[in-house]
N, C-alpha and C positions, 0 to 999 in steps of 0.2 A: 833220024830216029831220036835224036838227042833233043832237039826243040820239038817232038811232039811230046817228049818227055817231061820237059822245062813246063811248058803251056798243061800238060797235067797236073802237077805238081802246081802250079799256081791256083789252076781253075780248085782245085782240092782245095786249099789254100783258104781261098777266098768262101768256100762252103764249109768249110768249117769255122768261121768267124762271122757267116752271117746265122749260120744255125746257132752259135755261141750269143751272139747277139739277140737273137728272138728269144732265148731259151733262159736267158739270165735277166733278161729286161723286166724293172718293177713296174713296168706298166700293162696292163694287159692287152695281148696282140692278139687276134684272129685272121686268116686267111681264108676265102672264101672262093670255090670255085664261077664258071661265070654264072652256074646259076642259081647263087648263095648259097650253096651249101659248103658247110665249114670242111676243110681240109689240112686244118693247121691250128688251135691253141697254143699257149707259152702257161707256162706255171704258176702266172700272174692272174692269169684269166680265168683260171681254175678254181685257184686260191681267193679269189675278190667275187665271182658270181657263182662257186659250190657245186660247180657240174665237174662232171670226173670225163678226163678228154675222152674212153669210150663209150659214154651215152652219149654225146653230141657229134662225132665227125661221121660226116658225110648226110650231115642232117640241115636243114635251117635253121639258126641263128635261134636258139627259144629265146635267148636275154631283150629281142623284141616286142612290144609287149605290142597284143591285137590291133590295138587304135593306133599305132606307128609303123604298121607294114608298110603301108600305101606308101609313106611316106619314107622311109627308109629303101622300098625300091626303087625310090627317082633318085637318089643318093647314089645309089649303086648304079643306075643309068649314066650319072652327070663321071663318075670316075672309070666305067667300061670307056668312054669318051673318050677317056686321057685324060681328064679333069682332076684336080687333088683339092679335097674339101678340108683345109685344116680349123682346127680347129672350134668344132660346131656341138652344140651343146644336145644332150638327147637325152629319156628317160630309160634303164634299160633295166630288166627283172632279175632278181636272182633266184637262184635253186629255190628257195624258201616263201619267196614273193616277194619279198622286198623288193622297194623302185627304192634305183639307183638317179641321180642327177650326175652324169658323166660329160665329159669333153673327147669326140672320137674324131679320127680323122679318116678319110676315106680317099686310100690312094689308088690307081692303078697298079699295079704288078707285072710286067710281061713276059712272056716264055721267053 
């Protein structure tokens, strides 16, 4: 019972430093379920494209702007793969309309 204990305490551990890590990071993070719909902002993402996290989870990605769906769903095809796209340049909208010229990266995640 002691080492399922240890191995809780760790797994704990390691979740609360990675949600510390998403949550405090100046960059803005999104998480996406597999079928883009968001399940996860950081305070970054919020604060730089003016969507408040309850108008957007569990919806599609609006910071995509029409003419880059297509093209933002082969992105998400190449990293369901296993593929990691670092650093790739994209335009993406904010609350307001303003285009953004960003640098995102498009990693896999796995359960």
């Amino acid at each position: 019972m002691s080492q399922q204990k240890s191995e809780f305490s760790e797994l704990q551990r390691f979740n609360n430093q990675f949600t510390s890590f998403l949550n405090h990071n100046a960059d803005p993070i999104y998480i996406t379920d597999l079928e883009g719909k968001i399940e996860f902002v950081n305070n970054a993402f919020v604060n730089t494209f003016g969507y408040q996290k309850e108008e957007i989870l569990q919806k599609q990605n609006p910071t995509i702007p029409d003419w880059l769906v297509e093209e933002t769903k082969e992105l998400y095809q190449k990293a369901l793969k296993g593929f990691s796209i670092p650093d790739h340049h994209v335009i993406r909208q904010k609350a307001d309309g303003e285009l953004l010229d960003v640098s995102v990266t498009f990693s896999p995640i796995y359960d």
